[in-house]
Structure formats: structure tokens, C-alpha cells
C-alpha positions as CSV (number, residue, x, y, z in Angstrom):
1,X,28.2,14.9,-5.2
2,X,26.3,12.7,-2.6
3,X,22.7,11.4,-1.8
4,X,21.7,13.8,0.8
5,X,17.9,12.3,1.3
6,X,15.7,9.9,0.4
7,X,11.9,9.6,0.9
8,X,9.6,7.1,-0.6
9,X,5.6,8.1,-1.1
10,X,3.6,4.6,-0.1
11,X,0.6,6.8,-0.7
12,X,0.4,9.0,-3.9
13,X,-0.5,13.0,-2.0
14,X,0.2,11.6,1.4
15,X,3.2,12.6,3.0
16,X,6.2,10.7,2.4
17,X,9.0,8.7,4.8
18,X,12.9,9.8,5.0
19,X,14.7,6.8,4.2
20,X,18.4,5.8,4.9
21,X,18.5,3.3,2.1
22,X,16.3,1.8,-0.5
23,X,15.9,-0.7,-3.1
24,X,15.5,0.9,-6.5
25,X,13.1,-1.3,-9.1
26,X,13.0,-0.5,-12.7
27,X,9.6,1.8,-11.6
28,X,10.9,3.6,-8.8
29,X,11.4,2.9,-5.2
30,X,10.5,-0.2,-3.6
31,X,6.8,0.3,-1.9
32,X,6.7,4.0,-3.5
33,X,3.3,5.0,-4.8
34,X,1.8,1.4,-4.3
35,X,-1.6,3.0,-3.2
36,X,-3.5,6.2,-4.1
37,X,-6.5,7.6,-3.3
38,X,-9.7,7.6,-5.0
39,X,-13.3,9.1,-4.9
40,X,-16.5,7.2,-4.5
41,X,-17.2,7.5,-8.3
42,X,-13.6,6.4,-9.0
43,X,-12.3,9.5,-9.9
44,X,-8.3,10.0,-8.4
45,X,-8.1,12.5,-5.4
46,X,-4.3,14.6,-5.2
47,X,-3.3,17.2,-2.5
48,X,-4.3,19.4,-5.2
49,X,-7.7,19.9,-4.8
50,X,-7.7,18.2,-1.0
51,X,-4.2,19.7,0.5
52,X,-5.2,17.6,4.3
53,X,-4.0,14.5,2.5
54,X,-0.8,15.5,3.3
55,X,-1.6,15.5,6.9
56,X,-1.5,11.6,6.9
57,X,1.7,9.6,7.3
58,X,2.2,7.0,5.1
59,X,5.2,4.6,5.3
60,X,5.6,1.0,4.0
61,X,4.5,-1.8,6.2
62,X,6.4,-5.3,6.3
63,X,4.4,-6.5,3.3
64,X,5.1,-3.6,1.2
65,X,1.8,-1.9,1.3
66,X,1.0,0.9,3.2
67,X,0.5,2.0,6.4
68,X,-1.5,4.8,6.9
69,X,-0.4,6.7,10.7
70,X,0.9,3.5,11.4
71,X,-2.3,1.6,10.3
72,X,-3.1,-1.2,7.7
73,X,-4.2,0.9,4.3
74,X,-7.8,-0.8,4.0
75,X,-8.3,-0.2,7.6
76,X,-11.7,1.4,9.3
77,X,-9.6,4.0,11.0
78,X,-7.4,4.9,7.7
79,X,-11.0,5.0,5.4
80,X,-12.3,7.6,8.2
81,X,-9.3,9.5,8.2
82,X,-8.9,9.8,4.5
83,X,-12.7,10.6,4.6
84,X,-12.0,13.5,6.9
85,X,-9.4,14.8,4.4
86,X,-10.4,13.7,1.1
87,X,-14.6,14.1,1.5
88,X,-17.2,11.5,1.7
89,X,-17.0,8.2,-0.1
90,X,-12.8,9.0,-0.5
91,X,-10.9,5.6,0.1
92,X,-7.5,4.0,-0.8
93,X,-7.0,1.8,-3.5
94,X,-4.1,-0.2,-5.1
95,X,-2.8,1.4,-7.5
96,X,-2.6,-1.7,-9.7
97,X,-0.1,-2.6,-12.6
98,X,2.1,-0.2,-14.9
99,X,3.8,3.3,-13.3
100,X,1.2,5.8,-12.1
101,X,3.4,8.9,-12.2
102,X,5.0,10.7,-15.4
103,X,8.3,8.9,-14.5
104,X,10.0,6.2,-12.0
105,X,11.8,9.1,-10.0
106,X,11.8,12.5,-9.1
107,X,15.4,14.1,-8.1
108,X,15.9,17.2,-6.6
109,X,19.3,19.2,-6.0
110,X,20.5,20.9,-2.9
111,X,22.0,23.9,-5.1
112,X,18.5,24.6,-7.0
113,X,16.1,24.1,-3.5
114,X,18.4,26.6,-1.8
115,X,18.5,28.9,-5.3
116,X,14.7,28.8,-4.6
117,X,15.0,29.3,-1.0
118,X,11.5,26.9,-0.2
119,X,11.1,23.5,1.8
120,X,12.8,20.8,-0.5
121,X,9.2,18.9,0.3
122,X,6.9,20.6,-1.4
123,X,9.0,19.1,-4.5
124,X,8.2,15.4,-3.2
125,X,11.6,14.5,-4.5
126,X,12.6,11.0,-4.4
127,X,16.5,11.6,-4.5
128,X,18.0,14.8,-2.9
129,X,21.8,14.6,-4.6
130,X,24.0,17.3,-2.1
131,X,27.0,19.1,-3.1
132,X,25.0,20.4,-6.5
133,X,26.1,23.7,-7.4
134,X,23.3,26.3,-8.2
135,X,21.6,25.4,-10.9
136,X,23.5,22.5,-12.4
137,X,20.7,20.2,-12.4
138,X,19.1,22.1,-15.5
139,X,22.2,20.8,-17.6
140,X,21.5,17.0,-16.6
141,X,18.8,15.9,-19.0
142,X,19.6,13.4,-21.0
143,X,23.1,12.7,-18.9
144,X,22.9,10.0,-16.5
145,X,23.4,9.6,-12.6
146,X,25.1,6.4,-11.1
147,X,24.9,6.1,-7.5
148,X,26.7,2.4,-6.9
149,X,25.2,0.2,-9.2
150,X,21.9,2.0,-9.7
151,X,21.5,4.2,-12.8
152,X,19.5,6.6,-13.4
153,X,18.5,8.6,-16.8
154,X,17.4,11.8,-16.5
155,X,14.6,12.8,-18.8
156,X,13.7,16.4,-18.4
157,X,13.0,19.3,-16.2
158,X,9.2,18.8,-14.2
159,X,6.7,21.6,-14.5
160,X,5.5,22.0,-11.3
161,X,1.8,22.3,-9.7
162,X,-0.1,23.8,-7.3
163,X,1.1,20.7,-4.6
164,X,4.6,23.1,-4.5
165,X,2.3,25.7,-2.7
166,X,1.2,23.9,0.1
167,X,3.6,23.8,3.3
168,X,3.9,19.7,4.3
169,X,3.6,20.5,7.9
170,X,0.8,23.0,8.4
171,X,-0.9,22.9,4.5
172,X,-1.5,26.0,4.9
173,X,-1.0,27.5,0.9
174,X,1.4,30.3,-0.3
175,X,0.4,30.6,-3.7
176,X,3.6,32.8,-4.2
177,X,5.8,29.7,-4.5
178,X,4.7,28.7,-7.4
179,X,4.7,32.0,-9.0
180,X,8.2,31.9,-8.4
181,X,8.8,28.9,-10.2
182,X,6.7,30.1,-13.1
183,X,8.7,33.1,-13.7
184,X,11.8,32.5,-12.4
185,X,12.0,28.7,-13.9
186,X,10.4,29.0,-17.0
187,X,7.5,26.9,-14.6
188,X,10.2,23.9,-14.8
189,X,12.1,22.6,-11.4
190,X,13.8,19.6,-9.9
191,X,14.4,16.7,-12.6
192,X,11.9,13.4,-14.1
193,X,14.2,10.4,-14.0
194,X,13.8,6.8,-15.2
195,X,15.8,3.8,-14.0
196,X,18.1,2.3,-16.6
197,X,19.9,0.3,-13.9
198,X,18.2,-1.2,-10.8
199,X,20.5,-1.6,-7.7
200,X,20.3,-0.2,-3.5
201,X,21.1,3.3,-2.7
202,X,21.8,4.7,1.0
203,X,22.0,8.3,2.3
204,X,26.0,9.2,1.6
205,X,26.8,7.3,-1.4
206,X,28.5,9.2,-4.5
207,X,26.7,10.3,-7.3
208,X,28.7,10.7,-10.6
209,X,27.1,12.2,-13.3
210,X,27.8,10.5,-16.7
């Protein structure tokens, strides 16, 4: 088995940037998730009610906070264009202290995206491991995965949303998706992981699974 992908998500619901190597922290990805977006009365905004969000790029800048299409996170042109996806009053705030997400890491398989024949994407996986056959991946929790000196634990199998319905190029919605994964998956796909070892990982590397 081999790291296939990588993509980091500066911006929780923005789309994310393909990587070729990254620093793994003990919560995740260096710059992942360091900003998310929230509503004028505080409340947090997902692709799940606003699905344009993913029409915004949003890669880490030099000082490991977002850019947003290539601009500064707090910037006048980033606040309209979140406005123009997210509704009046939207903006982008730090994210602040402690992990945002259910886990550090999301890790897909090349075996189970291709057993569900849709856009590995949609899955927002942090880690795509290649050379997974089927679905192997719903034996790993509670194993481990070391790729070079990182390690990673694998909790358990996610249940998915509504975010799995929404094409990342286009956002158009194919609600079918979803139902697939509901029936088909017992609603449970791709794997929440946790860092038990922090170290670099690059596109290629080996993954043994412990």
C-alpha cells in the first residue's frame, strides 16, 4: 500500500489543496481546518446547508492561514465572496484552540472509492492510501497505519452527510449518492483517524498496516 493523495482543507466546507507532502501535527495536517466560516449571529456555516462554499479555493498561505482564491482570509474581496456563497453577514473566522472536527484525520481507500464508483472528493479525505483491496478499510479500526515515522490510529468507520452529495466542481447535488452509502454501507464510509505519531508524509510513501 502507498499514499496515493493528500489534500489539506485551510477552510472547513471550502474546497481543499492536493498536496505532495505534508507535515502531520498531533491534530491533523499542518494549516488544515485553521479557519471556518461563520454567520453574523455566530452560528457555523458548512457546504451543507450553503453547497457554493465549495466553489472557493482555499490553500495555506506562507504564514499558515488561509488564503481564500489566492487572497488573505480577512480580506474585503474574500468577506464578499464568502457573502455571495454563504448569505449576508457570513465571514471567516479562526477557528481558535482544540480540534474542530470529530477527529485529526480523515483517510479514504482507493479499493472502497472505486467499490463506490463516486469522486473520491466528495469524501474530503485527508489521506488517500492506493493499492487497498475492495473493502479492506472496514477491517482497520482499531489497527494502526505507519507511513515513515507518522502513525496513525484508526478509530472507526465515518457516517457520512449530505456534503457526499454535492459534486466539488459544479455543486450541483445528486442526492443518490448518499443513498448509496446508506444502504449499501450501513451509512458508514472512508475511516476517522487520530495521530498517535507525528512525523512528514509525501505522495508515494508505504503504508503498513499494523
Amino acid at each position: 500500500m502507498h499514499v496515493a493523495e493528500l489534500w489539506r482543507y485551510p477552510v472547513k466546507s471550502l474546497r481543499g489543496e492536493a498536496l505532495d507532502s505534508v507535515d502531520v501535527l498531533a491534530d491533523g495536517f499542518r494549516g488544515d481546518r485553521r479557519c471556518q466560516v461563520r454567520a453574523g449571529d455566530g452560528s457555523l456555516i458548512t457546504a451543507r446547508t450553503r453547497p457554493a462554499l465549495l466553489a472557493l479555493a482555499a490553500t495555506m498561505g506562507e504564514d499558515e492561514m488561509p488564503l481564500v482564491d489566492g487572497e488573505p482570509w480577512h480580506s474585503d474581496h474574500v468577506l464578499a465572496a464568502v457573502r455571495a456563497a454563504a448569505g449576508d453577514g457570513a465571514r471567516v473566522e479562526p477557528s481558535g484552540e482544540g480540534r474542530f472536527d470529530e477527529t485529526a484525520l480523515m483517510v479514504a481507500t482507493d479499493g472502497a472509492v472505486a467499490s463506490l464508483g463516486v469522486d473520491r472528493r466528495r469524501l474530503r479525505p485527508n489521506i488517500v492510501v492506493g493499492g487497498v483491496e475492495g473493502l479492506a478499510e472496514r477491517d482497520w479500526p482499531g489497527r494502526q497505519l505507519a507511513i515513515g515515522d507518522l502513525l496513525v490510529d484508526v478509530d472507526h468507520l465515518c457516517e457520512r452527510c449530505v456534503i457526499t452529495t454535492i459534486d466539488p466542481d459544479t455543486q450541483e447535488l445528486d442526492p443518490d449518492v448518499l443513498r448509496r452509502i446508506n444502504s449499501g454501507y450501513d451509512k458508514l464510509f472512508a475511516l476517522n483517524c487520530n495521530v498517535a505519531q507525528p512525523g512528514r508524509i509525501a505522495v508515494g510513501d508505504p503504508v503498513e498496516l499494523r
